[in-house]
C-alpha positions in Angstrom: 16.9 -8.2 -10.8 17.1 -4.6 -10.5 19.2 -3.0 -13.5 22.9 -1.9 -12.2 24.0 0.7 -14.9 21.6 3.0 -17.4 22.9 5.2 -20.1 22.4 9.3 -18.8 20.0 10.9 -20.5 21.2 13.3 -23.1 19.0 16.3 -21.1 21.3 18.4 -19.1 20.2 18.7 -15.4 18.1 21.2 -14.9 18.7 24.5 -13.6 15.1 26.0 -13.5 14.3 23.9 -10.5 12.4 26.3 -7.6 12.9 24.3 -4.5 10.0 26.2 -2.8 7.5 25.3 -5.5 8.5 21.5 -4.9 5.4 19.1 -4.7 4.8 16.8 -1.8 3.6 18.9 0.9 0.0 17.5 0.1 -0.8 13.7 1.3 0.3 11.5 -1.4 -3.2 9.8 -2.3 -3.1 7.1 -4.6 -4.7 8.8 -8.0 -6.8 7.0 -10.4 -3.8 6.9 -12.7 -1.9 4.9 -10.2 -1.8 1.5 -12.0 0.2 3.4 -14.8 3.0 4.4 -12.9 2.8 1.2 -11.0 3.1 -0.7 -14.9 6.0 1.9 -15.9 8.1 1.5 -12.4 7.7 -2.6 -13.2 9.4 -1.4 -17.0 11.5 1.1 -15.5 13.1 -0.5 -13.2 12.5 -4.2 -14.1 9.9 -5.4 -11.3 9.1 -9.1 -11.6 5.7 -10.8 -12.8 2.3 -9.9 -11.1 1.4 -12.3 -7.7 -0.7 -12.4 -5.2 0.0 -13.7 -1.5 -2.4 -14.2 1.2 -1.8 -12.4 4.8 -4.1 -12.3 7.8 -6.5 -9.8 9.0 -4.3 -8.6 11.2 -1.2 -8.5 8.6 -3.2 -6.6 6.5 -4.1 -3.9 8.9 -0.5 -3.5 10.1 0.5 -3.1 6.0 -1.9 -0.3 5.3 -0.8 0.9 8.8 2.8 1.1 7.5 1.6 2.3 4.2 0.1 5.3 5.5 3.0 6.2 7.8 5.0 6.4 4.7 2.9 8.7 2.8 3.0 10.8 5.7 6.4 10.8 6.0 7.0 11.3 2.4 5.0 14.8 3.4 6.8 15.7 6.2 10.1 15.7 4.0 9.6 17.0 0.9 13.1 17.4 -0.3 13.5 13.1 0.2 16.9 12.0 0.9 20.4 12.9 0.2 22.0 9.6 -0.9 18.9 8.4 -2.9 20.0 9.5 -6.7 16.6 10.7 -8.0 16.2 12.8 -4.9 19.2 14.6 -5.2 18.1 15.0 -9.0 14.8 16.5 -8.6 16.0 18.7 -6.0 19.3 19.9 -7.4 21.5 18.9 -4.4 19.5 20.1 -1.8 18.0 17.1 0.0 22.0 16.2 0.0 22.6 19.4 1.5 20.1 19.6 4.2 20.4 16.1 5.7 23.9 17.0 5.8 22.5 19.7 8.4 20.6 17.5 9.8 23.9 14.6 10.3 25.6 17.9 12.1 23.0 18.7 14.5 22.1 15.6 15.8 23.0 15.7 19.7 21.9 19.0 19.9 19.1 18.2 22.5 16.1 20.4 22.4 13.6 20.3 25.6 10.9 18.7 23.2 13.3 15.9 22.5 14.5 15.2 26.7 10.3 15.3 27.3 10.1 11.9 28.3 13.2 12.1 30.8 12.7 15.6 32.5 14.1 15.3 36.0 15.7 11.9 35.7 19.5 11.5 36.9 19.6 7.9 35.3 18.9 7.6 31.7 18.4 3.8 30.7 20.0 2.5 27.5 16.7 2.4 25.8 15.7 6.1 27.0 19.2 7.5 25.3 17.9 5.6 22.1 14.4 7.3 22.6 16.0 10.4 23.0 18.1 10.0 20.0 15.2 9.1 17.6 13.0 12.0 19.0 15.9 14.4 18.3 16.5 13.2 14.5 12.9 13.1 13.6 12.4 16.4 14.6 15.8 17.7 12.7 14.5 16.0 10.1 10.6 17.4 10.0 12.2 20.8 10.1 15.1 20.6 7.5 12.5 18.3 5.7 15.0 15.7 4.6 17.2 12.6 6.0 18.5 9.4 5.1 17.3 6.0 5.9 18.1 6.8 9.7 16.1 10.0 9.9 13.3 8.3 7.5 12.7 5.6 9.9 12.6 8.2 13.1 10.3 10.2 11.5 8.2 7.1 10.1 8.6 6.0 13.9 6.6 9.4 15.3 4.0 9.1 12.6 3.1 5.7 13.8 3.3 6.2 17.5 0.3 8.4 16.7 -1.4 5.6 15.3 -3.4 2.9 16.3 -1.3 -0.3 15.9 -1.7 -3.8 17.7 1.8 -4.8 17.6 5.4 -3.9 18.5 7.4 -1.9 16.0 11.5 -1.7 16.2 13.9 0.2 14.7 16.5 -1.9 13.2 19.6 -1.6 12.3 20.9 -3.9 9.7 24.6 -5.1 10.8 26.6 -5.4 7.4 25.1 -3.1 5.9 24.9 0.5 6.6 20.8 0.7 6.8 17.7 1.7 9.1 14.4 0.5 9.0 11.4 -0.3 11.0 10.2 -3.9 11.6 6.2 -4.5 13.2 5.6 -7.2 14.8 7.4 -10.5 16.9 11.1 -10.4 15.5 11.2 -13.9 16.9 8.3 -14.6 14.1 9.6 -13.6 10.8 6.5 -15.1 9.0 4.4 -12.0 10.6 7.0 -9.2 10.6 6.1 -6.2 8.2 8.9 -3.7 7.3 8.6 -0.2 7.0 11.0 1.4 5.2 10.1 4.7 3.7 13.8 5.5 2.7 13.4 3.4 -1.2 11.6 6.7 -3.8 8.6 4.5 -4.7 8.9 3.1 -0.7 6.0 0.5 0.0 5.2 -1.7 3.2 5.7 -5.4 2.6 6.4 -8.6 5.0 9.7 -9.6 5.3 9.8 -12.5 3.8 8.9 -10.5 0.2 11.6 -8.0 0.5 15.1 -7.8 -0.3 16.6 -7.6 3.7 15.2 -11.0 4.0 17.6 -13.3 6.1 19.9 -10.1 7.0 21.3 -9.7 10.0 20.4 -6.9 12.2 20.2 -5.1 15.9 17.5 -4.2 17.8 17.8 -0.6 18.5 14.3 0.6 20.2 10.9 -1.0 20.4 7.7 1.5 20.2 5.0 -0.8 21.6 1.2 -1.0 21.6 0.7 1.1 24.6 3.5 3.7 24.5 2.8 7.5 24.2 3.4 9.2 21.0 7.2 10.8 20.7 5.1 13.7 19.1 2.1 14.7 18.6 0.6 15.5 15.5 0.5 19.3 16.0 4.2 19.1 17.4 5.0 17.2 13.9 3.1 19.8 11.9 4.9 22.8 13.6 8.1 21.4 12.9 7.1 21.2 9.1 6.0 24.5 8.8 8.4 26.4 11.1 11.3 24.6 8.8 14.6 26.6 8.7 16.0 29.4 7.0 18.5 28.7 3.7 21.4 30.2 6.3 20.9 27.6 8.4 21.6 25.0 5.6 24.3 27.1 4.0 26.0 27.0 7.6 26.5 23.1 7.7 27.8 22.9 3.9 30.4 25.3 3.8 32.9 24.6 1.5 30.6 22.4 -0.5 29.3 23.3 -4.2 25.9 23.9 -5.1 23.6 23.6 -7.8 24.8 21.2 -10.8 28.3 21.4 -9.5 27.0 19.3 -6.3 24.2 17.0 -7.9 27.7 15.9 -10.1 30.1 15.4 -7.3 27.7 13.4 -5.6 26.8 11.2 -8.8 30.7 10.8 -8.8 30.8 9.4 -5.3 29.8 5.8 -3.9 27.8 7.0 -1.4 24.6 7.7 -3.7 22.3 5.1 -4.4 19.1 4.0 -6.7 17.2 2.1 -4.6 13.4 2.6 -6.2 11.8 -0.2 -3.7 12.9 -3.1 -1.4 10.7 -5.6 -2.7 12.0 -9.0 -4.6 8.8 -8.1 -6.5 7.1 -5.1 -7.0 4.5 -6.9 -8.8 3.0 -8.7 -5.0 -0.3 -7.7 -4.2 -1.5 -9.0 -0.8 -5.0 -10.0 -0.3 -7.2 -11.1 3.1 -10.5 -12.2 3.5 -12.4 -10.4 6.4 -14.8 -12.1 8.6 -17.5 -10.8 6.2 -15.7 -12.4 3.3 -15.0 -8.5 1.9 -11.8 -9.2 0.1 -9.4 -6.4 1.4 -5.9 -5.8 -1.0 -2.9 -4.2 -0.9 -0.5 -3.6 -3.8 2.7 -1.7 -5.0 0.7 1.5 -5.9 2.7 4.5 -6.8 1.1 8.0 -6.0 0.6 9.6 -9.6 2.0 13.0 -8.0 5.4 11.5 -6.9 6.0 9.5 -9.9 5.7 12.4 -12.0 8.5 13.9 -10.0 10.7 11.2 -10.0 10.1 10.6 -14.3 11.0 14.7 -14.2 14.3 13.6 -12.5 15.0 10.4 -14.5 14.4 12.5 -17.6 17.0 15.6 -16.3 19.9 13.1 -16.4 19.9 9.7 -14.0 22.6 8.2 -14.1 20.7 4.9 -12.0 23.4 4.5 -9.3 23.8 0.7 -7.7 21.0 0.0 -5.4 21.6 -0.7 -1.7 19.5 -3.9 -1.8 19.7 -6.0 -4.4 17.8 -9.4 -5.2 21.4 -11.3 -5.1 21.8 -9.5 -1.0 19.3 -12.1 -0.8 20.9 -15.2 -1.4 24.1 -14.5 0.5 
């Protein structure tokens, strides 16, 4: 069960931070010192005992799949998300700040966004949802943060670059106010992987081993097999890199404090969460057995790089706000 309450560190927050020199513009590759922030997340944030669960082949591919998609969009916005405590820790307000931006823009159609409906007069329901995702992903690659929402779009045009053999829906969970991808039959929970790169130490898992299990949710756009990417690599990249000025973010925050001032105000609020993963245990390691009898596995690894930052945060003052998801979600 995942601690509610944590006694704030004694450190005040702090004030050197240099947003530009943030890390997390590199992939996030698993270092060889992964296993020890994977054995102080299960201390820090009470992760059960070690398993391990069998999946198929196929499973197996699809989790690494999803794995990967959430390193990469873990890249693509550095600055994380702005109702995820340690996020709004490490970067002093600012990923609050600029998915705020990015909440104000949305609508704000671009010509890259309408691609996939230039010179149509009717636009069908799952077009305007297309549309929609292609125009937060890209708000969010720019202004390199978002929410669970913008995560999910963004996780969404990483993998329609991939190769994948099976359907993957963005979902929209009904009682509680969270996004997420879903891969596979969602008549067939016993094969569904979520992908969810929203949770700080984010990780794929199947269903059935995380804590959305049983909730009910919407449909609200399928990506499948054969579909065309929502945009390509380069166009992904170029959004990165072309980013936005501070003016631009200043614009969609007026009125708002900054610095400690903000990162305070938000810690004051309900709308800021801890939510380190959204497993009911972070100790699961999945394993398959290939047709050669290679033994493939897949566990809760933690990128040395990104734990580091999130230790930094923990250290400058976190307060460990209630977590979205919680084990007891489970059982209701």
């Amino acid at each position: 069960m995942l601690p509610r309450t944590h006694t704030p560190s004694s450190s005040p927050l702090r004030a050197d931070v240099r947003l530009s020199a943030l890390p997390g513009l590199a992939p996030l590759q698993p270092s060889p010192a992964a296993s020890e922030a994977k054995a102080s997340l299960k201390q820090v944030f009470g992760a059960g005992e070690d398993g391990v669960k069998q999946v198929s082949p196929e499973q197996m591919r699809t989790l690494h799949t999803g794995q990967e998609s959430i390193q990469i969009t873990k890249r693509l916005l550095p600055y994380g998300s702005g109702n995820q405590e340690l996020d709004v820790l490490r970067t002093q307000g600012e990923a609050a700040r600029r998915s705020a931006a990015v909440h104000a823009l949305k609508g704000h159609y671009t010509q890259q966004d309408m691609s996939h409906i230039r010179n149509k007069t009717d636009v069908t329901p799952e077009e305007q949802a297309l549309l929609e995702i292609k125009n937060s992903a890209r708000l969010a690659v720019s202004f390199g943060a978002g929410n669970c929402g913008e995560q999910a779009d963004v996780a969404l045009a990483v993998l329609s670059n991939m190769p994948r053999d099976v359907p993957i829906h963005k979902v929209q969970f009904e009682f509680m106010d969270h996004a997420l991808l879903i891969a596979g039959d969602l008549n067939s929970k016993k094969n569904q992987v979520v992908i969810d790169p929203w949770p700080t130490h984010a990780t794929s898992h199947m269903m059935r081993d995380g804590l959305a299990d049983g909730l009910p949710y919407k449909r609200l756009y399928t990506l499948n097999p054969a579909d065309p990417s929502l945009f390509s690599q380069a166009q992904l990249e170029a959004f990165r890199q072309q980013g936005v000025p501070p003016a631009r973010v200043d614009e969609h925050n007026q009125g708002r404090p900054v610095g400690s001032e903000l990162v305070q105000s938000l810690l004051d609020s309900n709308t800021v969460h801890c939510q380190p993963h959204s497993l009911k245990n972070p100790g699961l390691t999945y394993e398959s057995a290939g047709q050669d009898g290679e033994v493939k596995k897949k566990s809760h690894e933690v990128p040395q790089s990104q734990h580091q930052q999130y230790q930094a945060s923990m250290a400058a003052g976190a307060t460990r706000k209630p977590a979205l998801m919680r084990p007891e979600d489970d059982d209701a």
